[in-house]
N, C-alpha and C positions, 0 to 999 in steps of 0.2 A: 504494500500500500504506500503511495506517495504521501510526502507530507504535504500534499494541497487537502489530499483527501481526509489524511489525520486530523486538521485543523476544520474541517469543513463539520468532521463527524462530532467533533469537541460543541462547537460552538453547535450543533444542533439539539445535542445532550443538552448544554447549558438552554437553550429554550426551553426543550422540552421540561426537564425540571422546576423552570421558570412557571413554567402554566401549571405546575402541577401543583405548587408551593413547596416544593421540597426546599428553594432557596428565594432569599428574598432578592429584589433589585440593589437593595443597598448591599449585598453580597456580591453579585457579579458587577455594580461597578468597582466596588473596594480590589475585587480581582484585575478585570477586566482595564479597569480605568482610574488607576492609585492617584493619578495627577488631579484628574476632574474629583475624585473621594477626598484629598484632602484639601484643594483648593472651593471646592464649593459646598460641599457639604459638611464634612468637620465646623465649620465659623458660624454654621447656623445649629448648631447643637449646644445645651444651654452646655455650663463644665458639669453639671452632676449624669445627664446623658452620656456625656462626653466621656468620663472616667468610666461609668460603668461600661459604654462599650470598649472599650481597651481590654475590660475582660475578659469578655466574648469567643473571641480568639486569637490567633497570632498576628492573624492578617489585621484586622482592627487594632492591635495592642502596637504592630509595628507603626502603622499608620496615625495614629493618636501620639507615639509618643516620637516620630522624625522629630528633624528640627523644623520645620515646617508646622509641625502638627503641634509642636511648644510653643510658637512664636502664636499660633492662633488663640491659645488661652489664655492671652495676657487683659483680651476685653472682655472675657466672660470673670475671671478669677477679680478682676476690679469691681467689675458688676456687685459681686457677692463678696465681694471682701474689702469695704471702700477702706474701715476702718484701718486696715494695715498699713494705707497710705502705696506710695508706689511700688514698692519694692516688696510687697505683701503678699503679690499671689506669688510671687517666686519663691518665696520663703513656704508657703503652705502646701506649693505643687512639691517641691523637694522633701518637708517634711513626710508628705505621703506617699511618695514613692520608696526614699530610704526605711520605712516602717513596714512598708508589704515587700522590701525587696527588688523594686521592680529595676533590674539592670537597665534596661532599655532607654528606660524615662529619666533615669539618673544619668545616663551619658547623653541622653538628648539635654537635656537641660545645661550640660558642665560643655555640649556642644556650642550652647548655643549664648555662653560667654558666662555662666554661672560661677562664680568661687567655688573649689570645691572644699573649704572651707569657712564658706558663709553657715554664720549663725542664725538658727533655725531656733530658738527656743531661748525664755530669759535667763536662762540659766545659761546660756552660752551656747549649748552644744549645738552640737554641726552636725551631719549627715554620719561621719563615724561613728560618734556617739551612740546615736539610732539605730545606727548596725548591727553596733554590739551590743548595744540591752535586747534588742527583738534577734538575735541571734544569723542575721543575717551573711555569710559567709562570701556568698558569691555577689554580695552588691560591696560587702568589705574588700574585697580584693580587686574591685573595680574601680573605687574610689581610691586606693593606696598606692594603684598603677596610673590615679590620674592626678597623683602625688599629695595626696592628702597628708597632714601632719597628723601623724601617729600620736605623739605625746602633746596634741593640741589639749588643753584645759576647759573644766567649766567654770562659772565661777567658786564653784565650791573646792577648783582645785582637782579635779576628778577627770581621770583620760578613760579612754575608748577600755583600757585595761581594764582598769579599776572597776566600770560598771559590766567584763567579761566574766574578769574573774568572782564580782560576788552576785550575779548570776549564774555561773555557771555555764556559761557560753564557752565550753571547750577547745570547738574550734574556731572558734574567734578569736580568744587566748596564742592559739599556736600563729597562728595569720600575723597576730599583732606583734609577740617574738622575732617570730619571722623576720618583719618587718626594720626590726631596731629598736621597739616601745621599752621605754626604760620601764624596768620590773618591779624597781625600786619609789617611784616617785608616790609619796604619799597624798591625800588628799585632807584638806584644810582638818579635817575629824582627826588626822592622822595615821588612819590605815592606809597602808601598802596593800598592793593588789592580795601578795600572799597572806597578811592578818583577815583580807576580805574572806577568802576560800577557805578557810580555816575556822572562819567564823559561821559560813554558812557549810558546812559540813563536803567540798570539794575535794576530796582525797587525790582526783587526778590532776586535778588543776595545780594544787600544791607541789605536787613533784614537779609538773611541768615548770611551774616558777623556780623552785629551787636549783633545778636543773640550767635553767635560764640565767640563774647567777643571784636569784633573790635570795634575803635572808643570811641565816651562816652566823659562824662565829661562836659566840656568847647570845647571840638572839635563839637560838635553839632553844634555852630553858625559857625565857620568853613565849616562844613560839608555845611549847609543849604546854607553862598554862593554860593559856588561851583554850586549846584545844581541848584540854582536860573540865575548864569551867564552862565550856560548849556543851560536853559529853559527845565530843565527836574523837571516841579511841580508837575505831580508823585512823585516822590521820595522828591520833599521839603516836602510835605503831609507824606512821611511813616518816615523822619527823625523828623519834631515837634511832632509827634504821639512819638515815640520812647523817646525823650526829655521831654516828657512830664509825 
């Protein structure tokens, strides 16, 4: 079969479904016709239409969140978000993409001239931050390849670590390592990422820090209180191991 004919049989399929409702029209143009999908129809969708089809599927999720498809929600996100002032719906489209993950939307946006260390919340934090409390890995090493500061702060003093390790975000922990995140840098409370995991009962995390170069010394007995006034003897067992 020639490829006149493949094409011929495609686009007759696509009718024919089309009559049938299997697909709707805004399907075969999003396919068919991405340029006319995002230039005229995307800008007439309010932003809560808008987001939710990014869900839908891939083809909608790609097409919503181009840089094309970023640049279009900056009259809808003003619309509903006057109080933020200009720089509002960027700060809100970012907060909700680095919360659900969504890689796509986060490099459209750092495309389409964003800091990727712009502060998203009054507490300071940024997109990393967000990462690693909702546990996101693959939007974390997206942002750190688009050179995010690892040991950037909140105001409380608190990195991307700090809220890994007393979550429990494992591998966000290792990403963050990885990366160069100092192990050590405590937050204004005082806790180090390793007093964090230790506090909240992380037995793997703990090694991974110690490993990492946290802790040591004469904090050992330090550490082992902590542990013991927790009752988390798990981890009294991997810090005398470690001391030992």
């Amino acid at each position: 079969m020639d490829t006149q004919n493949v094409h011929e049989e495609a686009e007759s399929d696509t009718v024919t479904y089309l009559r049938c409702g299997m697909i709707s029209i805004l399907d075969v143009i999003a396919v068919k016709l991405p340029e006319v999908f995002t230039a005229e129809i995307l800008p007439k969708l309010d932003i809560k239409d808008t987001l939710n089809l990014a869900q839908v599927n891939k083809t909608y999720n790609a097409a919503v969140w181009s840089v094309e498809g970023v640049r279009s929600m900056e009259t809808k996100m003003k619309t509903h978000l006057v109080k933020f002032g200009k720089k509002g719906w960027i700060t809100e489209l970012l907060y909700w993409a680095a919360s659900y993950g969504n890689v796509p939307a986060v490099r459209a946006l750092l495309e389409s001239g964003v800091d990727v260390d712009q502060v998203l919340a009054e507490d300071n934090r940024t997109a990393l931050h967000i990462a690693a409390i909702f546990g996101q890995v693959a939007l974390m090493k997206a942002l750190i390849g688009a050179g995010a500061d690892v040991n950037k702060t909140t105001s409380g003093n608190q990195t991307a670590l700090i809220f890994a390790a007393m979550l429990g975000q494992s591998s966000c922990v290792v990403e963050l390592i990885k990366a160069g995140a100092d192990v050590n840098l405590a937050s204004n409370d005082g806790d180090t990422p390793l007093v964090l995991a230790i506090k909240h009962g992380y037995d793997a995390i703990v090694g991974m820090l110690i490993l990492a170069g946290a802790g040591g010394g004469k904090e050992y007995g330090q550490l082992i209180a902590v542990a013991k006034m927790c009752k988390h003897e798990n981890i009294v067992k991997v810090l005398e191991q470690f001391r030992a």
